[in-house]
Structures are given as C-alpha cells and as structure tokens.
ZADO-1210 file (C-alpha; in nm, 4 decimals, padded with zeros to 6 digits):
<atoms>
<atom x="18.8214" y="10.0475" z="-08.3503" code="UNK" pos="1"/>
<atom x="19.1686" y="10.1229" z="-08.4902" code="UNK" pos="2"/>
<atom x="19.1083" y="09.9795" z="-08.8055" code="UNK" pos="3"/>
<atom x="18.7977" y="10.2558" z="-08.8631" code="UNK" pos="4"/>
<atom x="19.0091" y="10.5370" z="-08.7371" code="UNK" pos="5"/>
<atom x="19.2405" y="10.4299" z="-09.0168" code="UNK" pos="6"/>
<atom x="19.0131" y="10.3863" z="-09.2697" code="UNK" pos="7"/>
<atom x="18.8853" y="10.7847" z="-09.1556" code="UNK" pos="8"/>
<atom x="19.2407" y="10.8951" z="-09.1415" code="UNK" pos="9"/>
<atom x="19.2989" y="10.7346" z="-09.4778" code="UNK" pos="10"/>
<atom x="19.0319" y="10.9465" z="-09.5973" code="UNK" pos="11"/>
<atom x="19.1452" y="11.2567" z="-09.4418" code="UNK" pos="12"/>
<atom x="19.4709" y="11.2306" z="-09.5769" code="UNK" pos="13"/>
<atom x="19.2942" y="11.2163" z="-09.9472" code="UNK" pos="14"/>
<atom x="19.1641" y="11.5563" z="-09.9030" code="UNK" pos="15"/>
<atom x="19.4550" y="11.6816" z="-09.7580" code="UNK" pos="16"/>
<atom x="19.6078" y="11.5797" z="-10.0778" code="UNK" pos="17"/>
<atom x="19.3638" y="11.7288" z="-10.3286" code="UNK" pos="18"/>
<atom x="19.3524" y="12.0674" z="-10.1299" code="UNK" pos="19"/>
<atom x="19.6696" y="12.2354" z="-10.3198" code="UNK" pos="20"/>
<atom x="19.4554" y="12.1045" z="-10.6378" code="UNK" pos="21"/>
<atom x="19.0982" y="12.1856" z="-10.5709" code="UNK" pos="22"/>
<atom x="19.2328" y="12.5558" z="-10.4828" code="UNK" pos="23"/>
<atom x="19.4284" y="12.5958" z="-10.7993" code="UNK" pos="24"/>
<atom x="19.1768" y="12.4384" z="-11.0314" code="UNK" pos="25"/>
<atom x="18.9075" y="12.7061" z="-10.8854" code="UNK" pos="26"/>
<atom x="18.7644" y="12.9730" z="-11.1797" code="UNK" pos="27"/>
<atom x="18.9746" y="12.8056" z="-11.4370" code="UNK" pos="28"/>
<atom x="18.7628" y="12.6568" z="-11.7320" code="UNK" pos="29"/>
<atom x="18.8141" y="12.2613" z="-11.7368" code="UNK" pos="30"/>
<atom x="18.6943" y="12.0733" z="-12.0462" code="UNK" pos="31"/>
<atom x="18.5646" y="11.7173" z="-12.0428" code="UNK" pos="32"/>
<atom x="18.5652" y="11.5044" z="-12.3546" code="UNK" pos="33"/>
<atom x="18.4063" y="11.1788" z="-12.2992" code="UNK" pos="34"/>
<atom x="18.2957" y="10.9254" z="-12.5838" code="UNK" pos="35"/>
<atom x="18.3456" y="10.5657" z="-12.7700" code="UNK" pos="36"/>
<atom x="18.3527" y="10.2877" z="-12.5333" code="UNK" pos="37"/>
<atom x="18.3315" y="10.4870" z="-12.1754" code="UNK" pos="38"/>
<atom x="17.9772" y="10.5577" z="-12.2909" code="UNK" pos="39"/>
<atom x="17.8706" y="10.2274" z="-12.2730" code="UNK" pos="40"/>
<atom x="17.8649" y="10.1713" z="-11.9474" code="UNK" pos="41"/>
<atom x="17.6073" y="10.3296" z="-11.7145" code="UNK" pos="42"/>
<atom x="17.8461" y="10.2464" z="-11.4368" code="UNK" pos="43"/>
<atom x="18.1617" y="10.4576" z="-11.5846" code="UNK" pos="44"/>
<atom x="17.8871" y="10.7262" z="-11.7224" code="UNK" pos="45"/>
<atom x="17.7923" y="10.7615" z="-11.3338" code="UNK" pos="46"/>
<atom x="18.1226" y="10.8222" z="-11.2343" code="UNK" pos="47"/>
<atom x="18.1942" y="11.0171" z="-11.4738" code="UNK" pos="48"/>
<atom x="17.9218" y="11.3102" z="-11.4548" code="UNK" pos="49"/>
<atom x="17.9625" y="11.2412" z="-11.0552" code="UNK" pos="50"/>
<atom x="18.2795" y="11.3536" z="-11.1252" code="UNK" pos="51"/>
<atom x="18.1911" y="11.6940" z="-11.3348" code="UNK" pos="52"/>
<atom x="17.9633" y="11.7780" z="-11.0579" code="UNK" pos="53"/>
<atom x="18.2574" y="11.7729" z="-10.8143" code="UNK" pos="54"/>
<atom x="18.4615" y="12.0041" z="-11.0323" code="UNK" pos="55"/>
<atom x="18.1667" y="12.2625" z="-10.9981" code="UNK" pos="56"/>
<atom x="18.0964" y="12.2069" z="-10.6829" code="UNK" pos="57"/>
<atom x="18.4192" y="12.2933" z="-10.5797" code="UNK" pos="58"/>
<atom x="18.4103" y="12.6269" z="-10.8247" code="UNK" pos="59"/>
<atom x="18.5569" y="12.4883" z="-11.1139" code="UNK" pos="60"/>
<atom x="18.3812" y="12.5615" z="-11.4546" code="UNK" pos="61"/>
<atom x="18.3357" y="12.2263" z="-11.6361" code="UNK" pos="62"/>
<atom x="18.2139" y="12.2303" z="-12.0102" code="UNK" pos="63"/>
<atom x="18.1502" y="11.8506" z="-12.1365" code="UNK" pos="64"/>
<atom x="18.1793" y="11.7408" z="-12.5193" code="UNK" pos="65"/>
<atom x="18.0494" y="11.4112" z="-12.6311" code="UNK" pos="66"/>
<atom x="18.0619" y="11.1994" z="-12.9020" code="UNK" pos="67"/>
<atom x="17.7854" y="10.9153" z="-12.9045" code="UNK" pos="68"/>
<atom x="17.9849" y="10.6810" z="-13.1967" code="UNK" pos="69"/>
<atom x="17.8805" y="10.3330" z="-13.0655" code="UNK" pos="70"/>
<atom x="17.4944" y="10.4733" z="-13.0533" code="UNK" pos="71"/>
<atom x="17.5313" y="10.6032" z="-13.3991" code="UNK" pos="72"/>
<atom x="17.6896" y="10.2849" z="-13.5540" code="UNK" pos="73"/>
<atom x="17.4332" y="10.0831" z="-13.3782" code="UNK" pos="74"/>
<atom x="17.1312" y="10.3137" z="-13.5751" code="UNK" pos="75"/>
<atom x="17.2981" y="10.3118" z="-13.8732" code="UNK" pos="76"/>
<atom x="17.3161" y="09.9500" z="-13.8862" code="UNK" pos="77"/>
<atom x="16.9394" y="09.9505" z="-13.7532" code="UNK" pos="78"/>
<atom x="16.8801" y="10.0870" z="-14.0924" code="UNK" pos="79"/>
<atom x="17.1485" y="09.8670" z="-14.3238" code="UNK" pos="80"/>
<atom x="17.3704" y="10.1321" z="-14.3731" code="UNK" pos="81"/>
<atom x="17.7807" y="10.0291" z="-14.3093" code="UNK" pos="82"/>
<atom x="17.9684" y="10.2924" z="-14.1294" code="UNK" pos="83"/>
<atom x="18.3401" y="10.4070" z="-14.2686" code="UNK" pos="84"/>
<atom x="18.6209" y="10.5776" z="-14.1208" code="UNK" pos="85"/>
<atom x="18.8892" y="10.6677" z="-14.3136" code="UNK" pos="86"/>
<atom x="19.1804" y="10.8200" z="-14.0744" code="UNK" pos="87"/>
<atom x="18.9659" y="10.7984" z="-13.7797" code="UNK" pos="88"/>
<atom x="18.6921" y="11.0553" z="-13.9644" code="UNK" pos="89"/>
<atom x="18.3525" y="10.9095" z="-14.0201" code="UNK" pos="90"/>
<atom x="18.2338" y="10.9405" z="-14.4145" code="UNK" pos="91"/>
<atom x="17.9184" y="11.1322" z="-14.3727" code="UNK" pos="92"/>
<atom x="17.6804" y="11.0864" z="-14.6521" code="UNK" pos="93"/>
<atom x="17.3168" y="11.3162" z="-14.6214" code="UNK" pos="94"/>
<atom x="17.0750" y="11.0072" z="-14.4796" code="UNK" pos="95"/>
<atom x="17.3724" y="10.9348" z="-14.2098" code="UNK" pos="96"/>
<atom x="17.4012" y="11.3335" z="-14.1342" code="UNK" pos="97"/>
<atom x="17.0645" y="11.2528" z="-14.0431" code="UNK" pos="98"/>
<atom x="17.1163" y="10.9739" z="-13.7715" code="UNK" pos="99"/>
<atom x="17.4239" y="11.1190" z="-13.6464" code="UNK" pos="100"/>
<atom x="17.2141" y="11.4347" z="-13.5475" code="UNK" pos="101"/>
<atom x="16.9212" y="11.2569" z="-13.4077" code="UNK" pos="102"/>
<atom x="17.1284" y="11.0677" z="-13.2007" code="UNK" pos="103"/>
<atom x="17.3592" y="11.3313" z="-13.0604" code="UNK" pos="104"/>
<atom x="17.1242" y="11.5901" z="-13.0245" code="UNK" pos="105"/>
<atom x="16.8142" y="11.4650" z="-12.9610" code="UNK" pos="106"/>
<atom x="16.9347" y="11.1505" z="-12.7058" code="UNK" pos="107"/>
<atom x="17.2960" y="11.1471" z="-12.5898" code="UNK" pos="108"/>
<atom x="17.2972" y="11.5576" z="-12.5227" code="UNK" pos="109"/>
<atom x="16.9925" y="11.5065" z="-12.3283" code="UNK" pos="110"/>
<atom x="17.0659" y="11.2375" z="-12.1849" code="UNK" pos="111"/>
<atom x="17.4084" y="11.3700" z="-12.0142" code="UNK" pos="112"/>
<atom x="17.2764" y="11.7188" z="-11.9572" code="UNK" pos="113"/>
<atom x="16.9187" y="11.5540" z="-11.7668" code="UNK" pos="114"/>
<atom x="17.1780" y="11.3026" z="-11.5344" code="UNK" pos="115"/>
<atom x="17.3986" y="11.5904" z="-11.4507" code="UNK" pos="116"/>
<atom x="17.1346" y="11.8273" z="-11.3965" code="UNK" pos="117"/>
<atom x="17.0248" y="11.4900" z="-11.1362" code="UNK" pos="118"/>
<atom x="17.3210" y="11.5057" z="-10.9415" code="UNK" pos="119"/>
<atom x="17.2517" y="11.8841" z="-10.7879" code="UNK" pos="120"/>
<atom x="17.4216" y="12.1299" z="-11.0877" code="UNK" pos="121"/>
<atom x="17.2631" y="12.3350" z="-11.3642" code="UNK" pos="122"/>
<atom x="17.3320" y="12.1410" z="-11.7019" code="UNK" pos="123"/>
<atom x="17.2484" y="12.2769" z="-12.0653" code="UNK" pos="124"/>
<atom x="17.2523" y="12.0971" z="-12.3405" code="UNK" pos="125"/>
<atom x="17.3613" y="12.2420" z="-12.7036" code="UNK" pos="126"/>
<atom x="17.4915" y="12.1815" z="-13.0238" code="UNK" pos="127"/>
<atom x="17.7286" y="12.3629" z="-13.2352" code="UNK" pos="128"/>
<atom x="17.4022" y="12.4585" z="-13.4199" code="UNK" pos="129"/>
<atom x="17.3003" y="12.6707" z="-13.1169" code="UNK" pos="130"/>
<atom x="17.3334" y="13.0499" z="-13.1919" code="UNK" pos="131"/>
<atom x="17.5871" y="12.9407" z="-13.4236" code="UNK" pos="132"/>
<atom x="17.7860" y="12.8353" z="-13.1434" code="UNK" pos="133"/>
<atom x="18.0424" y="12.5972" z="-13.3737" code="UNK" pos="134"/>
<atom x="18.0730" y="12.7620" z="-13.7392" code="UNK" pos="135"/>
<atom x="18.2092" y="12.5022" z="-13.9885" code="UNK" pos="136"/>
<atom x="18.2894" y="12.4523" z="-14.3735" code="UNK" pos="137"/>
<atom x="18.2657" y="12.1556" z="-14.5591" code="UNK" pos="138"/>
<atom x="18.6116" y="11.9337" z="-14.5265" code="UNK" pos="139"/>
<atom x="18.7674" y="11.9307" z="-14.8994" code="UNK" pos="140"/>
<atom x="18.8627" y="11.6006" z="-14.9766" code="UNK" pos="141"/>
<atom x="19.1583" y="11.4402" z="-14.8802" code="UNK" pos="142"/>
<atom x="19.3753" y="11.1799" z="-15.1056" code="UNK" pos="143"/>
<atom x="19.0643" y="11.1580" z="-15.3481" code="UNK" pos="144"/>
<atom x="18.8294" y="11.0534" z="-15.0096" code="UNK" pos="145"/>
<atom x="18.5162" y="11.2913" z="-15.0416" code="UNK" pos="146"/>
<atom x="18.4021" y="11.3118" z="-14.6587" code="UNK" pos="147"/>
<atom x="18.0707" y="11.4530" z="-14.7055" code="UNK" pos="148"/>
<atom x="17.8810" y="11.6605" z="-14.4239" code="UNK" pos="149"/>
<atom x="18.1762" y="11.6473" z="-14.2129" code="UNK" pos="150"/>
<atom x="18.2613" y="11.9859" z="-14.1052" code="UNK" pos="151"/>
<atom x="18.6147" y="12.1727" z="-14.0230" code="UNK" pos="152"/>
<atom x="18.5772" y="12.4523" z="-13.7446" code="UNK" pos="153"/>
<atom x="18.6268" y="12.7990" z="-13.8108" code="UNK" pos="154"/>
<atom x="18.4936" y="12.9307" z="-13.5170" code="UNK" pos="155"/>
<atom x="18.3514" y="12.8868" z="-13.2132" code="UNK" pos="156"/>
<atom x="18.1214" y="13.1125" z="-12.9716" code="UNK" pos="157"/>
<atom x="18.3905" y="13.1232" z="-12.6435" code="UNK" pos="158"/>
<atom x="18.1985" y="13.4280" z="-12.5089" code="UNK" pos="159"/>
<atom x="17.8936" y="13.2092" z="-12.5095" code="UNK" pos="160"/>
<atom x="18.0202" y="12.9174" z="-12.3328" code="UNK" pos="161"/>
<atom x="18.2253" y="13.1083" z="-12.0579" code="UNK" pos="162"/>
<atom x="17.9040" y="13.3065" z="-11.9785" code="UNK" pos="163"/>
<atom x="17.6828" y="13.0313" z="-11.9410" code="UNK" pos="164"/>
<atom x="17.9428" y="12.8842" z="-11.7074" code="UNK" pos="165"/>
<atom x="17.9452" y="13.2400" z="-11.5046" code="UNK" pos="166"/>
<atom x="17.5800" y="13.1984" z="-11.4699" code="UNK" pos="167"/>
<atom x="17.6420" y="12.8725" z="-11.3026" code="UNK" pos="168"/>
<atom x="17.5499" y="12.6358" z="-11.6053" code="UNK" pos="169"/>
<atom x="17.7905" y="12.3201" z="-11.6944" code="UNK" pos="170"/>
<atom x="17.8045" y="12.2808" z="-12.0449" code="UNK" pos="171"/>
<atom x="17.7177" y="11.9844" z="-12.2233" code="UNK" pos="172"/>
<atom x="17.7926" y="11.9909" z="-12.6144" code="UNK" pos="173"/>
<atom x="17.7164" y="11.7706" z="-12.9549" code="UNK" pos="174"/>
<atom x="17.9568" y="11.8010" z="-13.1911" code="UNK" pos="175"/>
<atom x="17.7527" y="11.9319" z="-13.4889" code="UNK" pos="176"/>
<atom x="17.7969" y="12.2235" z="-13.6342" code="UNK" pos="177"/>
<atom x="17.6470" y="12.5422" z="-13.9123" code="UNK" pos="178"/>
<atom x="17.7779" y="12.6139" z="-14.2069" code="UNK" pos="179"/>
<atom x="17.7138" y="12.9788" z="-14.3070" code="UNK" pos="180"/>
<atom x="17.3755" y="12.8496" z="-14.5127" code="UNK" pos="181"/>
<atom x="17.2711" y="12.6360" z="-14.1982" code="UNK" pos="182"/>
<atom x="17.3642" y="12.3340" z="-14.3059" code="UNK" pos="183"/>
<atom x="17.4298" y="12.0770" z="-14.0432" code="UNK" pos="184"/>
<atom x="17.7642" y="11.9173" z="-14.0703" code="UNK" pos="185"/>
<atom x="17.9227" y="11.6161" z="-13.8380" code="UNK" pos="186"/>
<atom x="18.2493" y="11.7418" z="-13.6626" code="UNK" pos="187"/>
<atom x="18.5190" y="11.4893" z="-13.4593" code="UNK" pos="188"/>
<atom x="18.3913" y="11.5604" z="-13.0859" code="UNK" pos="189"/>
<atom x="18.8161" y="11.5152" z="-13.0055" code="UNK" pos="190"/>
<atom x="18.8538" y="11.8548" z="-13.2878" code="UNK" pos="191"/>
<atom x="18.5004" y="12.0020" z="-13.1320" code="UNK" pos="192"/>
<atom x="18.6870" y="11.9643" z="-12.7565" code="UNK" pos="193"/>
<atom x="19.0097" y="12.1209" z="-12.9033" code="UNK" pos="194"/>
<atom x="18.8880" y="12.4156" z="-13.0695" code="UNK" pos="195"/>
<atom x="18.6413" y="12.4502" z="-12.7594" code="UNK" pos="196"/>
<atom x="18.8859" y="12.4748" z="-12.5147" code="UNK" pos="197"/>
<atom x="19.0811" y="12.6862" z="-12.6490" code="UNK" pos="198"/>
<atom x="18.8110" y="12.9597" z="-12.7345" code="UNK" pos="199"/>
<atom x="18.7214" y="12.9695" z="-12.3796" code="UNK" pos="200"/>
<atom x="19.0509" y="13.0170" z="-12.2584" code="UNK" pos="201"/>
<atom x="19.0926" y="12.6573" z="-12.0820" code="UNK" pos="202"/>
<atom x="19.3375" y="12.5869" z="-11.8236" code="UNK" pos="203"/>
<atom x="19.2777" y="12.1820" z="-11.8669" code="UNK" pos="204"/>
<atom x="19.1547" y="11.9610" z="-12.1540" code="UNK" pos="205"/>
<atom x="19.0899" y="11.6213" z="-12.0384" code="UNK" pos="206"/>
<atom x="19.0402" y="11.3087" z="-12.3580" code="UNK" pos="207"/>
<atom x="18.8446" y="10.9989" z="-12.2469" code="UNK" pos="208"/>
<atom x="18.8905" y="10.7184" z="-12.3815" code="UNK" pos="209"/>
<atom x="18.9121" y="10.3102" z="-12.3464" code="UNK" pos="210"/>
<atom x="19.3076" y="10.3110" z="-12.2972" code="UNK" pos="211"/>
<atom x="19.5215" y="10.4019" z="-12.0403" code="UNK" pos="212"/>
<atom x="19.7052" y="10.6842" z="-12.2496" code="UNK" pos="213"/>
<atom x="19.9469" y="10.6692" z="-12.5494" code="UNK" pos="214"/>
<atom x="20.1780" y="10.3888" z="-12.6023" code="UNK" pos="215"/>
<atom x="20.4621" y="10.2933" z="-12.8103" code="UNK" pos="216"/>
<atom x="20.3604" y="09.9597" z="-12.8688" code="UNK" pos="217"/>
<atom x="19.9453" y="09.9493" z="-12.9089" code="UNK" pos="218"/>
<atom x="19.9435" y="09.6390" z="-12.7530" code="UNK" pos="219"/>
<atom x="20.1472" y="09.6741" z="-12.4804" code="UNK" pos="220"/>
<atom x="20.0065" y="09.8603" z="-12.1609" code="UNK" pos="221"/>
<atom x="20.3706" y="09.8570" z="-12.0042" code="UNK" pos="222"/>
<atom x="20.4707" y="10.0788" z="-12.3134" code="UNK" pos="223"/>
<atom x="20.2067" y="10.3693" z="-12.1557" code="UNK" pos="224"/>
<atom x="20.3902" y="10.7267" z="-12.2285" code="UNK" pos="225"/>
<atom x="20.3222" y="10.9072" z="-11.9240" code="UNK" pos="226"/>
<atom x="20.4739" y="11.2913" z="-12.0692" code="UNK" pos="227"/>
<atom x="20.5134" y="11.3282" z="-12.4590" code="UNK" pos="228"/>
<atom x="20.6415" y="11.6361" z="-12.6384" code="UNK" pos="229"/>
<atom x="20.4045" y="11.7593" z="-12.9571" code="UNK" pos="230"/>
<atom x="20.7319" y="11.6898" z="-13.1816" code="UNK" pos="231"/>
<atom x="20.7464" y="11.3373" z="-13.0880" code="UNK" pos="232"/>
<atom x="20.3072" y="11.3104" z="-13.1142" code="UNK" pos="233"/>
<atom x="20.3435" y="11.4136" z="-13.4634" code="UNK" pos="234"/>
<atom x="20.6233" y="11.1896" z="-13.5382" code="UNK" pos="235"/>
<atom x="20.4464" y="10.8962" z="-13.4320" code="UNK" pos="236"/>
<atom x="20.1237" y="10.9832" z="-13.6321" code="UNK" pos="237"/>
<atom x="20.3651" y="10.9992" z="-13.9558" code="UNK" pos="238"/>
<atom x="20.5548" y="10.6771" z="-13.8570" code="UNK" pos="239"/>
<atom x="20.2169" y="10.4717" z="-13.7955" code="UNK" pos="240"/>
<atom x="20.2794" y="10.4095" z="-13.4271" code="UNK" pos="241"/>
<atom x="19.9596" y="10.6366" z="-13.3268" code="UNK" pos="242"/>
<atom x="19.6607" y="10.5514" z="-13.6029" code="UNK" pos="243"/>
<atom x="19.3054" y="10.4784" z="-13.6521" code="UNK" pos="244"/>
<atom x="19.0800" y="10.6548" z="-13.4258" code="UNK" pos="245"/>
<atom x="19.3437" y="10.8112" z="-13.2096" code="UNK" pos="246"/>
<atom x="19.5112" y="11.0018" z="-13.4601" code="UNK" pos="247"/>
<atom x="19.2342" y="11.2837" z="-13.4679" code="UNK" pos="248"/>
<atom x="19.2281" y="11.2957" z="-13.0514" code="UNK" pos="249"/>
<atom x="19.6295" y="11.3236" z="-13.0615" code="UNK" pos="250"/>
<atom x="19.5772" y="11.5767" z="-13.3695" code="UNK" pos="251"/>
<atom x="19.3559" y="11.7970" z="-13.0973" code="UNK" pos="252"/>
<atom x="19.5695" y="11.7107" z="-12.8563" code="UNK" pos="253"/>
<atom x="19.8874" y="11.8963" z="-13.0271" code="UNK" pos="254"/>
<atom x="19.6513" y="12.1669" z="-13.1455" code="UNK" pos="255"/>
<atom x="19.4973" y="12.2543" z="-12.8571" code="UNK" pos="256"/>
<atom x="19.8447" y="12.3121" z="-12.7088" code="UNK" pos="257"/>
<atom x="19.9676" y="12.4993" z="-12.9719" code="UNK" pos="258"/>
<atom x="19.6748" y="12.7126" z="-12.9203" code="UNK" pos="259"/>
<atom x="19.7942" y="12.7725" z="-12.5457" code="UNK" pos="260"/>
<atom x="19.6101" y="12.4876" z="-12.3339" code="UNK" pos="261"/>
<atom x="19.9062" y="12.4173" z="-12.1261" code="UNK" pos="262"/>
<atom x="19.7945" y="12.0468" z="-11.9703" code="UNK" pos="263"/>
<atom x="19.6050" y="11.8213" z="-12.2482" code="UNK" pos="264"/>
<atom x="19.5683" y="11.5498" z="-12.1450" code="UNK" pos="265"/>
<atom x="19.4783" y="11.1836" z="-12.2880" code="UNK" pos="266"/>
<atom x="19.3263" y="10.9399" z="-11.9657" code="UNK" pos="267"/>
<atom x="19.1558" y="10.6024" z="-11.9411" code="UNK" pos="268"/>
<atom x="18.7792" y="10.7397" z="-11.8965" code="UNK" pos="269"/>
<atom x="18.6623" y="10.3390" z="-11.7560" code="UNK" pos="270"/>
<atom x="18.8628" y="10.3818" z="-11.4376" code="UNK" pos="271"/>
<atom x="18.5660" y="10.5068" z="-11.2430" code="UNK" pos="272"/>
<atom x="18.6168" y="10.8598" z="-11.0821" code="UNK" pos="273"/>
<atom x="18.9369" y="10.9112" z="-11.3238" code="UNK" pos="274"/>
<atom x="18.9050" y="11.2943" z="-11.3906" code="UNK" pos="275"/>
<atom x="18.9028" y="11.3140" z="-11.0101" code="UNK" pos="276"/>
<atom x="19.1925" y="11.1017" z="-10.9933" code="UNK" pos="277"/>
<atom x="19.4117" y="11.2783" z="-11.2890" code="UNK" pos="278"/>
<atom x="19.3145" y="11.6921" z="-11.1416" code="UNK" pos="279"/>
<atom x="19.3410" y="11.5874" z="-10.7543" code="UNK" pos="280"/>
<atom x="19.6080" y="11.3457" z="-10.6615" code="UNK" pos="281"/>
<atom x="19.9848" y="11.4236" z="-10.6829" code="UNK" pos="282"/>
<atom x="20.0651" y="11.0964" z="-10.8960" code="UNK" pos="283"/>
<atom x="19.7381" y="11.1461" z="-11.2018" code="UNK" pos="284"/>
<atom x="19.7260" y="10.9134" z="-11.4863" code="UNK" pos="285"/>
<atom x="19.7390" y="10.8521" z="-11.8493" code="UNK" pos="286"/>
<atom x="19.9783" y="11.0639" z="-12.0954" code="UNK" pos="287"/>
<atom x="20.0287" y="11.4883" z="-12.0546" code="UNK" pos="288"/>
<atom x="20.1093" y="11.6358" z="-12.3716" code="UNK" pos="289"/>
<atom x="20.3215" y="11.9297" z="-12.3623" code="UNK" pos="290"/>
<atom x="20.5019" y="12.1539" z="-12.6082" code="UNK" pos="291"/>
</atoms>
C-alpha cells in the first residue's frame, strides 16, 4: 500500500511543481515549432500535440508551425527529382514548389490540425497563403546560389493569429507564403516560427528538433550548451561549429530575440512530453538563448 501512496504522492508533488509555471504561462502566446525527424514518429507526434492541448487547456495560447522535410524529400524522390540544401535552405525550383505545397498544405497541415482537433481543442489549419497571412519576396541569390521560390518574410498577419487564438482556436501553420502577385514561395518553417512569434507578441518560442540542444562539439552530447548568449550563437555560425540545417533555426533563434522573445528556446522534440517538460518543471531542457 505504501508503495501506491508514493507513487500518488510522487505525482502530487509534479503538479505542485508546475503550478508557479502553469499560472505564469496563462494568456501568454507560446509558439511550437516541430519538424525533421520528430515527425516521423507517430509516437513523439502523439506526445507532442498531447502536449499543445495541455498548454490550452490550461489557458495558454499555443500556435504550431511545421515543416514536413522528410515527407517532401520522400515525394520528390517519388518523382526522380534530388533535393539540395545549400546552408540549410532547400533550392526550390517551380515543379518542387509544387510538391513542397501539396505536401504541407494539403497533408501534414491537415494532418496536425485533424489530431489536435482529436484530442478535445479547436485546431485550424493555414498557410502563409491564407489572407495573406505570411507576405514574402523572392530570396536574391546568395554567393552566385539562385534559390528559386524560396521566400524571405516581410510580414506577417499577428492580428490574425492572436484573434483566432482569442476565439479559442490553436493555430497550426505551413510555412508557405504570397508574394504581392500571389505567387507561392517555400519559406524555412525555423524563419516562419521566428517572424511568427514575434508578430504576435510571444512570451515563448520553443524549436524541435532530433538533438538535445546546441553543442560545442556536434558529436558530443556531454558538450550540450544549456544557456548561450546571441554573441556567442553568431560566433559559432561564422566559425563552423553550428552548420548545416541548424544554422537557419539558430539564425531564428537570435532573431527572434532580438525582436523581443525573451526565452527561445532550442529542445530535443523525441523526448516524449518535452514541451511539458521544458515550460513546467524547475530543471527544463535543451539550450535557452538569451541576449
């Protein structure tokens, strides 16, 4: 008998210790970007989006962006096209703009938004393309590397996404956005989160992804940076420590504080319940970025 009144106290003492938490995470905007290898998984998905319904169940106002990258690679190589990055930025030609839209509008977006709206809260899913909610302009080339329909934000609709959340909707965004002809151009869902947070005035911005947080040493999990200054972030992007894929998410990371998200944060989103984990406990995971 002792050992289940231990397991209940055990229990009790958790939500003694997400109390403080839950209470100062309540009306602030939280936003969720999930992607790459966490969306593999049906398991981590689960927790996941069980986890976004907690934060509005408890009055926080989620907003989810997604990326969908392993989906598209695996239709673009349904069709014999190769995908390329080139500094962690797809190269979007006009038949891939194609794919890359089918599959983040049409499946993962409805996907996410249908499984969320299963687990008891009122989920929309939009693109940038909605009521011009994410205006772009073509990216000019960089070092002679023509990117094609990949877009750089100038805007995006804030008032939009805070009022769906006051009328009780989570948000659940693809990363495409409008040029000012309509044009449909791909955008980095880690840019998309960025300039999406900090249009609605978010006290949180959460990064999934397949690693614990940054490290100094890649390869090295005991190298894990648990706090790290946007001087330092952008030093390591120049000196090749941070590269590849991460340097857009640690890009958005130093934006998005610059542009007055005070906790961005970079967790491992295959620990199952890990958003819960980071906003709840006293300890949290993965690497803050600060100013």
């Amino acid at each position: 008998m002792k050992a289940n009144y231990d397991n209940i106290i055990h229990k009790a003492n958790t939500l003694v210790e997400a109390l403080p938490y839950i209470c100062a995470f309540s009306g602030k905007f939280v936003v969720v970007k999930y992607g790459g290898n966490a969306m593999n998984d049906p398991e981590i998905i689960k927790t996941i989006l069980q986890d976004v319904a907690a934060l509005k169940t408890v009055g926080v106002y989620p907003i989810v962006v997604h990326g969908g990258g392993p989906e598209i690679n695996a239709m673009l190589g349904k069709v014999g096209k190769k995908s390329e990055f080139v500094n962690g930025l797809r190269v979007t030609d006009l038949e891939t703009m194609e794919i890359v839209q089918m599959i983040l509008c049409g499946k993962v977006n409805k996907n996410v938004a249908s499984n969320l709206s299963g687990m008891g809260v009122r989920a929309i899913g939009v693109s940038g393309k909605d009521n011009e909610l994410i205006r772009v302009r073509k990216k000019p080339p960089v070092g002679g590397v023509d990117y094609g329909y990949v877009g750089d934000i100038i805007s995006v609709n804030g008032e939009m996404l805070r009022g769906l959340c006051l009328e009780d909707y989570v948000p659940v965004i693809a990363s495409i956005g409008v040029d000012e002809n309509g044009e449909s151009y791909n955008i980095n869902a880690d840019t998309a989160a960025c300039e999406i947070g900090a249009a609605v005035g978010a006290d949180k911005l959460l990064f999934l992804t397949d690693i614990d947080g940054i490290r100094r040493n890649a390869d090295d999990e005991d190298t894990l940076i648990p706090v790290l200054r946007i001087g330092e972030a952008e030093s390591m992007i120049e000196s090749g420590i941070i590269s590849g894929g991460m340097i857009p998410k640690v890009r958005g990371c130093v934006t998005a504080v610059k542009k007055g998200i005070k906790n961005v944060h970079i967790i491992n989103g295959t620990i199952p319940h890990c958003i819960l984990v980071e906003l709840f406990t006293v300890k949290g995971i993965g690497t803050l970025i600060l100013e």
